[in-house]
C-alpha positions, 0 to 999 in steps of 0.5 A: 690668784697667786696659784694660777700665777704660779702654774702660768709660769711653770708652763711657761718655763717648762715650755722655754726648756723643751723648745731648747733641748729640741735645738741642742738634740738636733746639734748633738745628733750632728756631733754623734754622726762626726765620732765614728765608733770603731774598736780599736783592736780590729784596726791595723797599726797605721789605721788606728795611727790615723784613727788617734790622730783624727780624734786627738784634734776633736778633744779639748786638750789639743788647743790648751799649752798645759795640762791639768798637771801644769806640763806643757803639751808639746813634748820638745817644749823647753822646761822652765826652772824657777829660780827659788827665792835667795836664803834669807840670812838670819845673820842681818836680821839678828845684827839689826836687832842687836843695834842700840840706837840712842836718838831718832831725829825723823825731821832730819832723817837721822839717828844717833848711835852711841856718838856716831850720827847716821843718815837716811841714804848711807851706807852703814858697815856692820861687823856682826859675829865676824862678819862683815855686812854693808847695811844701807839706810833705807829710811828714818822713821818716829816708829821704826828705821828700815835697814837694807843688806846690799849684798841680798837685797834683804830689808829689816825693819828695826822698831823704835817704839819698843818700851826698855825691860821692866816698863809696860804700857799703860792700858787706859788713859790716867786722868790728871786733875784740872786737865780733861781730854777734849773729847769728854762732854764733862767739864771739870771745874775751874779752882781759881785761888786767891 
């Protein structure tokens, strides 16, 4: 039963596809009467002239802006430069790092200094290797403090929760008698003294 199913469908198919290619044979036989063959080297200067024009119209790149190669098509066309990216100062990046900030206060979005206290939204004059750089104070976060330089428009990020030297993270959680974390089903006992 499945065999016969199977050869049903075939034919079928095989049937759909004739009868598509018979519709598409009789479109093609018209395109082939519209391109006249003619060798070029037996044609004048203005006939092959005409000739070319004629066929450049009929091919697919006449209607596209650009090329394969990204060129415009038109050969007055204006060429577009683009503007490269500004350098990236490497000074800013290295004098944000080198700031040392003593306290963070995200609620007040301020930050300490050594004893100068700084707002979100000031600007921040930073001399660093000689050289002067106007650093506004993009935001005040718990993690990091976001700096930006007014003279590049260039943002640093300085990251606030990076342990001193010599201290390491903890890999797993350390359990403390009598207390237990409140996602554990164990429960431990309670000591009561007297």
């Amino acid at each position: 039963m499945d065999t016969k199913v199977i050869i049903a469908a075939v034919i079928i198919g095989s049937s759909a596809m004739q009868a598509s290619a018979n519709a598409t044979g009789e479109t093609k036989s018209e395109e082939k009467s519209q391109f006249n063959a003619v060798d070029a080297k037996f044609m004048d200067r203005e006939a092959r002239t005409k000739w070319l024009a004629k066929m450049r119209v009929s091919l697919p790149m006449a209607s596209r802006a650009f090329g394969p190669f990204g060129y415009s098509q038109t050969p007055g066309a204006i060429v577009k430069r683009v503007q490269s990216a500004p350098k990236r100062s490497d000074a800013f990046a290295n004098a944000i790092k080198a700031i040392k900030v003593t306290a963070v206060m995200p609620g007040q979005d301020k930050f300490v200094i050594g004893s100068q206290e700084f707002r979100e939204g000031e600007l921040l004059p930073v001399i660093f290797q000689g050289k002067t750089l106007n650093v506004n104070i993009v935001s005040v976060r718990m993690d990091y403090i976001l700096f930006k330089d007014m003279s590049s428009g260039e943002h640093a990020k300085l990251q606030m929760n990076q342990l001193p030297s010599g201290m390491t993270k903890a890999s797993e959680m350390t359990t403390v008698p009598g207390i237990t974390p409140v996602n554990r089903g164990k429960r431990e006992p309670l000591v009561i003294s007297q």
